[in-house]
PDB file as gemmi writes it, atoms N, CA and C in Angstrom:
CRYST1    1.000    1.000    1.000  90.00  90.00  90.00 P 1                      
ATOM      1  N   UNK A   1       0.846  -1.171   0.000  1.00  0.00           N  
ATOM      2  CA  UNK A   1       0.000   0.000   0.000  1.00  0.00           C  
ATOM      3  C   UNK A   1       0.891   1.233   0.000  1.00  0.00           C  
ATOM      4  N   UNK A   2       0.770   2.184  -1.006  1.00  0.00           N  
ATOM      5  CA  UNK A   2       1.050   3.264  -0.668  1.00  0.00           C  
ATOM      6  C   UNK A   2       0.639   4.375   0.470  1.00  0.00           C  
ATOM      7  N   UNK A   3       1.588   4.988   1.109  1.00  0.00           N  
ATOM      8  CA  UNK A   3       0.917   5.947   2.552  1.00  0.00           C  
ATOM      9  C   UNK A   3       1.804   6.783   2.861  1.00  0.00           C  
ATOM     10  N   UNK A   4       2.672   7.532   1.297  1.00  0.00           N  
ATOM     11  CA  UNK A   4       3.267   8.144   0.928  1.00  0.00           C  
ATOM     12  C   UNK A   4       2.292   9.709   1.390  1.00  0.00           C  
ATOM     13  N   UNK A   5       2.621  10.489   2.799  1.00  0.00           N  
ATOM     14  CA  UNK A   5       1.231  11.446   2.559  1.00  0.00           C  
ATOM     15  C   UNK A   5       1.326  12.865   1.898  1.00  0.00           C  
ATOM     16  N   UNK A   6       0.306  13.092   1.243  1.00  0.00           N  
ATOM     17  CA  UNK A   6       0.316  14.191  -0.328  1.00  0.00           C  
ATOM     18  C   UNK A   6       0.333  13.811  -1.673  1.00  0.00           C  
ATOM     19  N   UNK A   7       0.572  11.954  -1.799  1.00  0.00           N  
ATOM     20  CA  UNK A   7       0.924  11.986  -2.993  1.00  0.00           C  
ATOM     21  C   UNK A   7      -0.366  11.513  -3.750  1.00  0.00           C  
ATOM     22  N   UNK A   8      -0.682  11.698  -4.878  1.00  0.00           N  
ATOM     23  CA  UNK A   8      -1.807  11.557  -5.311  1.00  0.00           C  
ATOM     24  C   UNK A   8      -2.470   9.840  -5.520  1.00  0.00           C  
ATOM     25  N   UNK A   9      -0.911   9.068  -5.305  1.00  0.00           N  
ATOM     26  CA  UNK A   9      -1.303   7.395  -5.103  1.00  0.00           C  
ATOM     27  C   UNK A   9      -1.664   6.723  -4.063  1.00  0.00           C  
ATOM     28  N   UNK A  10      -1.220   7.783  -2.840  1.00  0.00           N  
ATOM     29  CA  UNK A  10      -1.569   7.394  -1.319  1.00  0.00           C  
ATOM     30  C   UNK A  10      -2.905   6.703  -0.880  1.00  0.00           C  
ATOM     31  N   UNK A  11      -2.898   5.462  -0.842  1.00  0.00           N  
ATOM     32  CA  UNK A  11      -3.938   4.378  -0.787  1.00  0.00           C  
ATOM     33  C   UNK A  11      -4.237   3.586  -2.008  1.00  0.00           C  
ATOM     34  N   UNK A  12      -3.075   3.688  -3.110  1.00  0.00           N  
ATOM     35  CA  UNK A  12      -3.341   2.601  -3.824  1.00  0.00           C  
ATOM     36  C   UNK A  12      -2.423   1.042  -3.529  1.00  0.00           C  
ATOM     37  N   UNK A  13      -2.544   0.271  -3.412  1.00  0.00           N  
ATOM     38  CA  UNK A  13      -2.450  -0.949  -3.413  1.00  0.00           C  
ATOM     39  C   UNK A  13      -2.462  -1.866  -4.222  1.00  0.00           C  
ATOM     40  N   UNK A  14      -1.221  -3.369  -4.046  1.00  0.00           N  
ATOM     41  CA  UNK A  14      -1.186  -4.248  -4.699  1.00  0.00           C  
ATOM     42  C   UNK A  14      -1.517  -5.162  -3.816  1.00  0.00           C  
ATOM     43  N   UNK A  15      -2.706  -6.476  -3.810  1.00  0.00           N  
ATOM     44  CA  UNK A  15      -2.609  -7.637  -3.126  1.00  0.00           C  
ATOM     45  C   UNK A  15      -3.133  -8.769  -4.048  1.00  0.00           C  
ATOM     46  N   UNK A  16      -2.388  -9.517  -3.191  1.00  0.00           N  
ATOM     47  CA  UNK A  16      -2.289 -11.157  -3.966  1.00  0.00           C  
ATOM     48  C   UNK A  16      -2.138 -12.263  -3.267  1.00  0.00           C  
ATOM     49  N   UNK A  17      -2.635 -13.090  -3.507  1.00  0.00           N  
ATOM     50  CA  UNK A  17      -2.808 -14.508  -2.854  1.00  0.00           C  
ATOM     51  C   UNK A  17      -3.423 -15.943  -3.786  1.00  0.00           C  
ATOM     52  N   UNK A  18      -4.070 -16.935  -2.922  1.00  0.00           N  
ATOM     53  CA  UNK A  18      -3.968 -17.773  -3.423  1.00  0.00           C  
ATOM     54  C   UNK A  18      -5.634 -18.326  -2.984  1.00  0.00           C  
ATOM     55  N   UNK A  19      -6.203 -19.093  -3.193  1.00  0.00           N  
ATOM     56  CA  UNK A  19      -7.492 -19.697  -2.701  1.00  0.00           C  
ATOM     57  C   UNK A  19      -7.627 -21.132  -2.621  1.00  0.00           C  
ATOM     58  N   UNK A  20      -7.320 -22.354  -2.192  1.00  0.00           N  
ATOM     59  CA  UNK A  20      -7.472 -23.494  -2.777  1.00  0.00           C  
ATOM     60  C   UNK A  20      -8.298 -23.934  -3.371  1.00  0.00           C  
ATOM     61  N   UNK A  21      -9.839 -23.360  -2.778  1.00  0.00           N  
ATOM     62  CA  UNK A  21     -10.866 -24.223  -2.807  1.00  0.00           C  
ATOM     63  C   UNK A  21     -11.792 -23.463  -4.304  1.00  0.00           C  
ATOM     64  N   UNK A  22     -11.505 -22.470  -4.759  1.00  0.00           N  
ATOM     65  CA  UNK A  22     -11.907 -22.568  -5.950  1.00  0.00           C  
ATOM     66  C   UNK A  22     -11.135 -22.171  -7.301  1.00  0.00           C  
ATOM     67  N   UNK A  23     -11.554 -22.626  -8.131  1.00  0.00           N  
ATOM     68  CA  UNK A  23     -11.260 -23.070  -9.492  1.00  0.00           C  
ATOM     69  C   UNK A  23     -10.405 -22.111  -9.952  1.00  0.00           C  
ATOM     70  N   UNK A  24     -10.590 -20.710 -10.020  1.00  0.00           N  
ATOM     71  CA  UNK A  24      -9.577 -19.410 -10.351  1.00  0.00           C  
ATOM     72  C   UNK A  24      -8.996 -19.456  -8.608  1.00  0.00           C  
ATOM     73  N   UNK A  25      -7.709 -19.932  -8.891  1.00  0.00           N  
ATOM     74  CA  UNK A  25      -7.222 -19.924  -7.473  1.00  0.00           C  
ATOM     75  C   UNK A  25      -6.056 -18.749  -6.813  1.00  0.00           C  
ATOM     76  N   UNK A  26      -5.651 -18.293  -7.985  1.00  0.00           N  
ATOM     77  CA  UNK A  26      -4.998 -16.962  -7.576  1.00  0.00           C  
ATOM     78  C   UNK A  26      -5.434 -15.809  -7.999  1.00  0.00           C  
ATOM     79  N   UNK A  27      -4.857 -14.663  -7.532  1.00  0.00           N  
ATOM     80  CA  UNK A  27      -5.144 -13.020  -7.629  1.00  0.00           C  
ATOM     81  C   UNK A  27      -4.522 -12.752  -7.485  1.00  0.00           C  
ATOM     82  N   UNK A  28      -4.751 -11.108  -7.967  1.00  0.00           N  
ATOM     83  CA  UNK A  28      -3.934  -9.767  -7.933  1.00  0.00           C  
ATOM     84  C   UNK A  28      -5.029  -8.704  -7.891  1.00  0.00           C  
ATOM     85  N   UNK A  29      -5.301  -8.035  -7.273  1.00  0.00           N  
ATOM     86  CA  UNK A  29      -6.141  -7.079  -6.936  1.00  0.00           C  
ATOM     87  C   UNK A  29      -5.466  -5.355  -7.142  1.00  0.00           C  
ATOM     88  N   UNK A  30      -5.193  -5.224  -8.045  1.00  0.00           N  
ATOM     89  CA  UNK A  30      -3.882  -3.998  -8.327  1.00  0.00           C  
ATOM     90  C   UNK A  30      -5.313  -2.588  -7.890  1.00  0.00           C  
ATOM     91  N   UNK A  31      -5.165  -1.872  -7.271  1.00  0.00           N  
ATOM     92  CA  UNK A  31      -5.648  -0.025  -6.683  1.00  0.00           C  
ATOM     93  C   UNK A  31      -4.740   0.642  -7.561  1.00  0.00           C  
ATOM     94  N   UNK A  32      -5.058   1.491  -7.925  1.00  0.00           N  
ATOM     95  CA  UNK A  32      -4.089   2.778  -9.095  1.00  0.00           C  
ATOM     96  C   UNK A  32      -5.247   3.813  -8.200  1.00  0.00           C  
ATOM     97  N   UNK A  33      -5.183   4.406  -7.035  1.00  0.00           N  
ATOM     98  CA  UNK A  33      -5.816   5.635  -6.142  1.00  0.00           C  
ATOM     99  C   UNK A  33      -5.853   6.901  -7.271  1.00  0.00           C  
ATOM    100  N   UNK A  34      -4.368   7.456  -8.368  1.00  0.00           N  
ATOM    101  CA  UNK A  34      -4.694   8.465  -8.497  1.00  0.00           C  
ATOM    102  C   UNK A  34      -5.492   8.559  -9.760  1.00  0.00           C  
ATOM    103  N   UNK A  35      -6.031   7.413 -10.527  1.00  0.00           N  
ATOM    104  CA  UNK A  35      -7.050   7.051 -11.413  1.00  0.00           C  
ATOM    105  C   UNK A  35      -7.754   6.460 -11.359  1.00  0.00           C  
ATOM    106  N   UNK A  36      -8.448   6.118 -10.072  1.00  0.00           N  
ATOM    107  CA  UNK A  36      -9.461   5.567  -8.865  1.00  0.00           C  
ATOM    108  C   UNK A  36      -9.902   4.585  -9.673  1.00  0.00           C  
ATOM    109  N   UNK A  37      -9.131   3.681  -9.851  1.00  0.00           N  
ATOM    110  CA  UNK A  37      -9.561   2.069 -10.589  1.00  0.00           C  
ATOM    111  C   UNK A  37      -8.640   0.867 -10.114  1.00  0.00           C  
ATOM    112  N   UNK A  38      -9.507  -0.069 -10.244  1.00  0.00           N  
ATOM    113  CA  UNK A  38      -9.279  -0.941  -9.526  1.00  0.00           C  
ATOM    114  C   UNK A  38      -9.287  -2.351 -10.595  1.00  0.00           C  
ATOM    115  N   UNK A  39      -7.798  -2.834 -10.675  1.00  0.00           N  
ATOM    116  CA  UNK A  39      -8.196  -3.893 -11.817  1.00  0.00           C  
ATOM    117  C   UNK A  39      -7.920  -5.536 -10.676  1.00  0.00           C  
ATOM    118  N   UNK A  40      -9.188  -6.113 -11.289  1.00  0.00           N  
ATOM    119  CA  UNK A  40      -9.032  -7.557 -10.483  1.00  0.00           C  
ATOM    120  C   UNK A  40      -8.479  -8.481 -11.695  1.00  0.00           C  
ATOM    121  N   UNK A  41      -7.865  -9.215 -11.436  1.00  0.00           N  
ATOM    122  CA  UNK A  41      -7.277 -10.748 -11.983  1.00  0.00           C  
ATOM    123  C   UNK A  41      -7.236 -12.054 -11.129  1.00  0.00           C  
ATOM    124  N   UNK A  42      -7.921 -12.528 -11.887  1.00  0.00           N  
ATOM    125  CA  UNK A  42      -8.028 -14.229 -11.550  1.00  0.00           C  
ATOM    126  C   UNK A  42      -8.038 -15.074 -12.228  1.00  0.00           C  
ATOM    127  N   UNK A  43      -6.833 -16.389 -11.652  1.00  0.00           N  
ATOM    128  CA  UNK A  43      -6.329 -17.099 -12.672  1.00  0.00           C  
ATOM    129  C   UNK A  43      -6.096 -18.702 -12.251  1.00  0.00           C  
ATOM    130  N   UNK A  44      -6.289 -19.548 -12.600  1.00  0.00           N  
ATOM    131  CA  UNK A  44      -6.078 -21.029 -12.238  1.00  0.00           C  
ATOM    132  C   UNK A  44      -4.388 -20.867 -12.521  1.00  0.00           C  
ATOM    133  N   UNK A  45      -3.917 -21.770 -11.341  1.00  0.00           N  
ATOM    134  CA  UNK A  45      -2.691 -21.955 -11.294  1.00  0.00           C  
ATOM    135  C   UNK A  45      -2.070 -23.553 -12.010  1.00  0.00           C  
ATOM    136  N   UNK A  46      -3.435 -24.202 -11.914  1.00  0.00           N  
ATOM    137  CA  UNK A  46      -3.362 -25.625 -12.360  1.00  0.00           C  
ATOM    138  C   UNK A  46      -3.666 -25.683 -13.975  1.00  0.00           C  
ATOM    139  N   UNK A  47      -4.256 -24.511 -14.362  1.00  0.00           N  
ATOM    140  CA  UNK A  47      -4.977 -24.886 -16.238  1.00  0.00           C  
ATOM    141  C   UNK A  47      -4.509 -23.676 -16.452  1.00  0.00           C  
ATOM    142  N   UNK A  48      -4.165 -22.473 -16.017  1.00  0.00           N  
ATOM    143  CA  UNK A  48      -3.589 -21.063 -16.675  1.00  0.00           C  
ATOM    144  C   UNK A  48      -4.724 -20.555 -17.432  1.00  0.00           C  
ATOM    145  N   UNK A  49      -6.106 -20.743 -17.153  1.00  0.00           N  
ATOM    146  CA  UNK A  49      -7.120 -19.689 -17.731  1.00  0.00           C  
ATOM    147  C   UNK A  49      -7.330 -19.075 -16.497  1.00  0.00           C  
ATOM    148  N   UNK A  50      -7.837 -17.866 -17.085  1.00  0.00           N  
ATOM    149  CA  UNK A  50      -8.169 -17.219 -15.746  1.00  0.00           C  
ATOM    150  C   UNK A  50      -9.412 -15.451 -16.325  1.00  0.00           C  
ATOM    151  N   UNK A  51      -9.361 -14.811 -15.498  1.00  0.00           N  
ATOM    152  CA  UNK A  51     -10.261 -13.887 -16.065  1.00  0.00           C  
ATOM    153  C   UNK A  51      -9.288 -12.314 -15.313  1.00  0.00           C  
ATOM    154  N   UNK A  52     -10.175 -11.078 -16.216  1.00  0.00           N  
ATOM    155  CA  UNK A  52      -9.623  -9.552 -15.756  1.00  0.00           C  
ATOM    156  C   UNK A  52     -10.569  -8.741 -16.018  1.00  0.00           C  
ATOM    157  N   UNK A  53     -10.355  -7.892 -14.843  1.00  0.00           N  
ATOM    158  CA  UNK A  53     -11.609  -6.877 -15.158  1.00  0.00           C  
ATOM    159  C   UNK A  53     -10.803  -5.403 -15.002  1.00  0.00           C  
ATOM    160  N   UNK A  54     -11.029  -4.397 -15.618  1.00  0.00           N  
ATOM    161  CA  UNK A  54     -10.100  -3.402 -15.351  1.00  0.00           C  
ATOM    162  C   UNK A  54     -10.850  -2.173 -16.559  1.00  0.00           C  
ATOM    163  N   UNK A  55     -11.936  -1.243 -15.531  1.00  0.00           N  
ATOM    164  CA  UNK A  55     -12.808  -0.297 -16.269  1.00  0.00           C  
ATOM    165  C   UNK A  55     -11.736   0.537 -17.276  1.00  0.00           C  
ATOM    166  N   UNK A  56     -10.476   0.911 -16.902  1.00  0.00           N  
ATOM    167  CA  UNK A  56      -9.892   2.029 -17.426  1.00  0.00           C  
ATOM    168  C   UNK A  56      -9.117   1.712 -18.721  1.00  0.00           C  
ATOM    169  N   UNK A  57      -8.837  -0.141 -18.996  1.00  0.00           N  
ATOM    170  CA  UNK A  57      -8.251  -0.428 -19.909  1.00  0.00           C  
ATOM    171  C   UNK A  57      -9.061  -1.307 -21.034  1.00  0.00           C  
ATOM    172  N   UNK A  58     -10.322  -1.669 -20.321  1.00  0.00           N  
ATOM    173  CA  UNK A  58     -11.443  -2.156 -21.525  1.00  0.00           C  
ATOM    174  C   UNK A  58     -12.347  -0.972 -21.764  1.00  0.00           C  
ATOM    175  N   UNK A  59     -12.324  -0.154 -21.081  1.00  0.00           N  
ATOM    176  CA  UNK A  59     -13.687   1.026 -20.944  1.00  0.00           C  
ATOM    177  C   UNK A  59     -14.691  -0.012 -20.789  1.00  0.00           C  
ATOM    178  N   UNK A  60     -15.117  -0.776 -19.459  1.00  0.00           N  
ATOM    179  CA  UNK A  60     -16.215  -1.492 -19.233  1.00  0.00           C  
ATOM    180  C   UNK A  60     -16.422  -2.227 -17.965  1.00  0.00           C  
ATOM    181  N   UNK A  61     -17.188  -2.655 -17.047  1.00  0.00           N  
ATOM    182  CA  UNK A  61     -17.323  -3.362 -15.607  1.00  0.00           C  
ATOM    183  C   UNK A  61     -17.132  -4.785 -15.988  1.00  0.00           C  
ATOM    184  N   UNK A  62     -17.247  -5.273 -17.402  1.00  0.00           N  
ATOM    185  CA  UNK A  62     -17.771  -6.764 -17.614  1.00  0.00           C  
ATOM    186  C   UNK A  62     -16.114  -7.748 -17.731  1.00  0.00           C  
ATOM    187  N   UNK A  63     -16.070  -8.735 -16.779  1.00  0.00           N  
ATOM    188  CA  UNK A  63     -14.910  -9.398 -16.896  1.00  0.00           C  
ATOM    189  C   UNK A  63     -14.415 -10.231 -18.461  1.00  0.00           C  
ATOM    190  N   UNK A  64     -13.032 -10.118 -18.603  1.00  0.00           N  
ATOM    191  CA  UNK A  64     -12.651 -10.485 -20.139  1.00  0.00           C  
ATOM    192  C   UNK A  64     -11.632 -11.615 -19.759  1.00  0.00           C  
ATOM    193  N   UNK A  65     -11.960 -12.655 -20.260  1.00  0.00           N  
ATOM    194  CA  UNK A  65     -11.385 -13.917 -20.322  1.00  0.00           C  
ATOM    195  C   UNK A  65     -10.229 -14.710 -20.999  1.00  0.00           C  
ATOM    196  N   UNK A  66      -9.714 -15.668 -20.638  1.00  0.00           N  
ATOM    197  CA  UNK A  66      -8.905 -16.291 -21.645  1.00  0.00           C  
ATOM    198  C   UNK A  66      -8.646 -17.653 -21.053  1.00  0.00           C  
ATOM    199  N   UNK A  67      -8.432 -18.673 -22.151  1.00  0.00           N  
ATOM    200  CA  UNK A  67      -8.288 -20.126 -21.898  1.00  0.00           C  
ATOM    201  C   UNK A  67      -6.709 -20.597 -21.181  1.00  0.00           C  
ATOM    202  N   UNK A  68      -6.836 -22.023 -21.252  1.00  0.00           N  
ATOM    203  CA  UNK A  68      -5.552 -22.440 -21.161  1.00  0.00           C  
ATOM    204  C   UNK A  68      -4.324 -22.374 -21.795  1.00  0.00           C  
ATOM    205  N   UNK A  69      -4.685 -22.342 -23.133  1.00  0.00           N  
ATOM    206  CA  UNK A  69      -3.763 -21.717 -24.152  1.00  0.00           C  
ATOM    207  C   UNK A  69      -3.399 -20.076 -24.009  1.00  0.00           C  
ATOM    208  N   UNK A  70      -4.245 -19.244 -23.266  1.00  0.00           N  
ATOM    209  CA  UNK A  70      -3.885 -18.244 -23.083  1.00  0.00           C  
ATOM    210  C   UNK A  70      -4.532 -17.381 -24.609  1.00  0.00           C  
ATOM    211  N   UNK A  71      -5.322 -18.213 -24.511  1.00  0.00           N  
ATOM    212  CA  UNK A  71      -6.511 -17.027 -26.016  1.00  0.00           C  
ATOM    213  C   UNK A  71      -7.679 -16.364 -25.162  1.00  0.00           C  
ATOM    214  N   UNK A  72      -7.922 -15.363 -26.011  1.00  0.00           N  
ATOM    215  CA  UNK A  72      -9.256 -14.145 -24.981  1.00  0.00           C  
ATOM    216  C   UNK A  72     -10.429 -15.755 -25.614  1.00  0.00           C  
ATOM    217  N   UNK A  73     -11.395 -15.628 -25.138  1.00  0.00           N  
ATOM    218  CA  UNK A  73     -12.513 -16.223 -25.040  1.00  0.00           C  
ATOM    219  C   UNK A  73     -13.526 -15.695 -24.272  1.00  0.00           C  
ATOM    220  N   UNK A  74     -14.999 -15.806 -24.558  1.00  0.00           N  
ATOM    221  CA  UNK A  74     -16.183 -15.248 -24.206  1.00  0.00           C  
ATOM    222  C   UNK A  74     -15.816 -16.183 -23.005  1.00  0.00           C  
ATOM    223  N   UNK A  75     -15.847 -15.070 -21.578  1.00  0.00           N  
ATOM    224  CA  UNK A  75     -16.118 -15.759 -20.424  1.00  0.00           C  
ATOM    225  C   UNK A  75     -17.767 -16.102 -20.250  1.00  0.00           C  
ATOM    226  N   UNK A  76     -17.424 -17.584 -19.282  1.00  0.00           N  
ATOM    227  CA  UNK A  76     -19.131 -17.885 -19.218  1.00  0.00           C  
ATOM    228  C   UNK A  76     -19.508 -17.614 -17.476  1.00  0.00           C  
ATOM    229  N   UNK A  77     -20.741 -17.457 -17.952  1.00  0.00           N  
ATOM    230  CA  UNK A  77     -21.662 -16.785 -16.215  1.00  0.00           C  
ATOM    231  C   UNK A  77     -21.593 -17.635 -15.477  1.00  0.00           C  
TER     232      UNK A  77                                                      
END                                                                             
């Protein structure tokens, strides 16, 4: 976390971890505070598909996908 105080990133944040118990089992939760967006990533560590959501670099809320091969693919609901 940034807590740098005055600077315009102060409260943005990187966190990451792991989940066992479901299927997209890791993250990265990246904060960018001074362009108040927030990009999530989640990714199987066992098959390497995983999904991203990130308003400021798709212009959109809706998560964008990709397989094991690492191709975009229509994520499913």
């Amino acid at each position: 976390m940034n807590i740098k105080p005055g600077d315009a990133e102060n409260g943005g944040y990187i966190k990451y971890g792991n989940d066992s118990v479901s299927e997209l089992n890791a993250y990265y939760l990246i904060y960018n505070k001074g362009k108040d967006n927030l990009t999530d990533i989640y990714w199987s560590q066992k098959n390497k598909n995983g999904k991203v959501k990130d308003p400021l670099k798709f212009g959109d809320e809706v998560w964008h996908c990709w397989d094991s091969s690492l191709n975009d693919v229509e994520c499913s609901q």
